[in-house]
N, C-alpha and C positions, 0 to 999 in steps of 0.2 A: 662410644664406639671406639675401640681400639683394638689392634690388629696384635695377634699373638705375637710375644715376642720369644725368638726365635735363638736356640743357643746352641752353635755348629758341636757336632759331633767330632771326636777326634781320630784322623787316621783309623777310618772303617780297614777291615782284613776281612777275608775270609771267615764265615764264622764253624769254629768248633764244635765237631758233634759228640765226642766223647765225653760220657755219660760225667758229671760234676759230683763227686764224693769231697761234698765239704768239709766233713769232719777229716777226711785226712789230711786235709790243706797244711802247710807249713807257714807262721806267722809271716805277712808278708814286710815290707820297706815301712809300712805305713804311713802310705801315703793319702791316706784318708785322714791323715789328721793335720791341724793347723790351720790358715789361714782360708785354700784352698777347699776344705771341706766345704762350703756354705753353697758353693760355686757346685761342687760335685751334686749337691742334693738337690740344684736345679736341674741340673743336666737330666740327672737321673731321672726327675718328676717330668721335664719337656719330653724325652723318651717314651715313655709309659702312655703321654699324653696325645702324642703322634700318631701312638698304635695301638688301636680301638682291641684288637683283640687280647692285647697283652703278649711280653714280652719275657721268654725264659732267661732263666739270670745267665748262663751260657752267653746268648746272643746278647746278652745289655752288655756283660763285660766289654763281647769284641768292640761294640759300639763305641764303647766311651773311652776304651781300652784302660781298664783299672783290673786290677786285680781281685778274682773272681769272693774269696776270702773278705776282702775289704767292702765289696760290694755288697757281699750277704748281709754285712752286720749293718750296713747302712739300712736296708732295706728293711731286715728285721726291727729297726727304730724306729724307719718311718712308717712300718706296718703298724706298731705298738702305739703310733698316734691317731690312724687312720687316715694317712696320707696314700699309704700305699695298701692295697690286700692283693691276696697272692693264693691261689690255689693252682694244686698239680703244679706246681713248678712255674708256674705263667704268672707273671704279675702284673698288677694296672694299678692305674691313681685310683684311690680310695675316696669315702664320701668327704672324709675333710679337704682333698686339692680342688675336687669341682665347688665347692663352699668358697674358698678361698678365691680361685679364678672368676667364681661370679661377682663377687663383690667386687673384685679389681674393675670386672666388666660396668657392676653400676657403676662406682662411682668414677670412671672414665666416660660415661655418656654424657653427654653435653645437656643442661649446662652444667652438672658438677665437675666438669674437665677443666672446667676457669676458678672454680672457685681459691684455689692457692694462689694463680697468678692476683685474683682480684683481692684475697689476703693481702699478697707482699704490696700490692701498688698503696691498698690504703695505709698499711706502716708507713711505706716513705713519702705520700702524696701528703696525710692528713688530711683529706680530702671523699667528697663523696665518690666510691665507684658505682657504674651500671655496665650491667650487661646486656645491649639491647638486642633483640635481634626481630625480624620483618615478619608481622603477624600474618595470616590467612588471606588479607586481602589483598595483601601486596600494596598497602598503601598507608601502612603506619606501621612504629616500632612496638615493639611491647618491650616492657623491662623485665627480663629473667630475672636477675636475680639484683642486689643492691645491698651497700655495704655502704652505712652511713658516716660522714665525717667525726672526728673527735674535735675539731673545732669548736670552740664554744660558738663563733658566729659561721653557720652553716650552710646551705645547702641541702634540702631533705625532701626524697620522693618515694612513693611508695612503691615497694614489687609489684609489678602485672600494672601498673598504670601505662596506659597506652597515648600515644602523640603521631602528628601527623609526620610524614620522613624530615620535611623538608624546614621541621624546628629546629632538629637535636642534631647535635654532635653523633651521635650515634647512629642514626638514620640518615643523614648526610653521608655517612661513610658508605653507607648501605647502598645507594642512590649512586655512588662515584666507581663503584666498581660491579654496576650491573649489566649483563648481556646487554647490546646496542638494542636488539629489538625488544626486551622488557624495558630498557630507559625509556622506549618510545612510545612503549604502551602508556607506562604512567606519565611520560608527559603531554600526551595527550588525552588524559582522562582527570589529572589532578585540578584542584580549586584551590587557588591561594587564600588565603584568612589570615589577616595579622593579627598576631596576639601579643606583641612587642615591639617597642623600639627598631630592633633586627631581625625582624622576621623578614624571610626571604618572599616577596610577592611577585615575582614574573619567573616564566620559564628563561626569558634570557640570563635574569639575575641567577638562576638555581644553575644551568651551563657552563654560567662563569665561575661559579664556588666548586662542579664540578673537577672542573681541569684545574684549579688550584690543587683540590684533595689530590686527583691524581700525583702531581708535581712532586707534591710534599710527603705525601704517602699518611698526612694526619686530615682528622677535620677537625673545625673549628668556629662551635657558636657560640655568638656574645648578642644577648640579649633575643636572642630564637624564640622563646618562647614564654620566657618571663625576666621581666626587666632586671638589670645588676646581676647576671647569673653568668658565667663564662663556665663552656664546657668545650672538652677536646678530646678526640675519639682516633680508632685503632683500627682497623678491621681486622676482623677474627674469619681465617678462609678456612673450606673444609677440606677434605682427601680431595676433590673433585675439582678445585680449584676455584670454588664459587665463595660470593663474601655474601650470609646471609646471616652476621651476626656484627658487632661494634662492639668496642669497650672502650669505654669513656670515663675520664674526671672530672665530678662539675666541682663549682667552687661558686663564691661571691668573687665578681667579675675583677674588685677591684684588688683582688689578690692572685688572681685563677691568671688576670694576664700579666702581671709580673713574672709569674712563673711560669709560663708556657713554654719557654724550652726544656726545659727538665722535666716537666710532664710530655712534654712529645719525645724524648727519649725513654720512658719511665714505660709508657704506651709502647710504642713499638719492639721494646725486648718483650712484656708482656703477650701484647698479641703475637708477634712471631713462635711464643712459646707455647700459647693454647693454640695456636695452627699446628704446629708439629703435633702437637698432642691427639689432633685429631684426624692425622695423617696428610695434614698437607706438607709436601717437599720441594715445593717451588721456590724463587725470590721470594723474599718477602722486604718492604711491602708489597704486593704484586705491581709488574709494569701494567 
């Protein structure tokens, strides 16, 4: 999901009603050409895109204020690709912009919206990523998507494997920035089960790792869920302000916590950059 992005018009006028005899035109400054062009053929296609009914090259000119000449031939180009069609004088985006704008749209839906951030993390982590985010019940993670370590000794889970919140780094994170009255719900409905070493067993114990995550703005599990495994987690918030997703590094613990600062930095550009992308504009990591 993401939000049109939007490219100001320049210095609107008045628009001219005298009738356009292109061929009489006199070559113009050409300013359609160079650098600037590429920038002109958004404009022109966000125009078009605005307005449903389509837009006489007259009015586009005053809009964009370009020279009416320079504009024809653009249009004429991006007609010949099927970016643009144009009848009676009125032109709209063609079937290739809405093509093009849907694809932007899938793969901007979550979770393909992380997938580059959780590229760049596994180049400099070497390391496993997850993207976890809070299944149906409200009461476990599931893993979107996962990006396996190149380490020879690893770290390896499968996509769509699901875990209770209160193992994973990632669900911890989920857990630490929940509405006060959803916290309350699950903690008063959750069963602790140790399945490790550091598996969290009390709601006091789970309170306390809370207000850590808050402080810190990371989470942080060593041995959560299965023994020697260190993982530490992101929150990923949406347009709405809400955290109902985590991005996480696991590792073998006894490398994962040597480097736990540079993955809680490595995380937090990460996640702040799939938040943006998914229209949150708040702090981050949120207070």
């Amino acid at each position: 999901m993401q939000k049109t992005i939007l490219v100001p018009a320049m210095n609107p006028r008045k628009v001219q009603t005298k009738p356009l005899d292109v061929e009489s035109q006199q070559p113009d400054d050409n300013r359609d050409v160079g650098p600037r062009s590429p920038l002109r053929t958004v404009q022109v296609l966000h125009e078009l895109a605005v307005s449903a009914a389509g837009v006489p090259l007259a009015v586009l000119a005053e809009r964009l204020d370009l020279p009416k000449t320079s504009l024809f031939r653009l249009l004429r180009s991006l007609e010949s690709g099927g970016y643009v069609t144009s009848v009676n004088g009125v032109h709209q985006v063609g079937p290739e912009t809405v093509k093009l704008g849907t694809t932007i749209m899938r793969n901007r839906e979550f979770p393909n919206t992380a997938r580059s951030a959780m590229e760049r993390l596994s180049e400099a982590s070497n390391e496993t990523i997850i993207l976890g985010s809070l299944d149906d019940t409200g009461m476990q993670v599931v893993y979107l998507d996962v990006i396996d370590a190149t380490n020879p000794l690893r770290f390896m889970i499968k996509m769509g494997t699901i875990r209770p919140l209160y193992t994973s780094a990632s669900g911890l994170t989920i857990l630490a920035y929940m509405q006060a009255a959803e916290l309350a719900a699950y903690l008063a409905e959750v069963t602790f089960v140790r399945y490790a070493p550091g598996t969290i067993s009390s709601v006091t114990a789970l309170k306390r790792r809370i207000k850590e995550i808050r402080t810190r703005g990371t989470a942080v599990s060593i041995d959560g869920m299965f023994e020697g495994v260190f993982s530490i987690a992101a929150p990923v918030v949406n347009a709405m302000g809400i955290v109902r997703s985590g991005l996480s590094i696991s590792a073998p613990s006894t490398r994962g916590i040597r480097q736990q600062e540079k993955f809680a930095q490595l995380l937090t550009q990460a996640g702040g950059e799939v938040s943006r992308l998914l229209g949150y504009s708040g702090i981050y990591p949120p207070l």
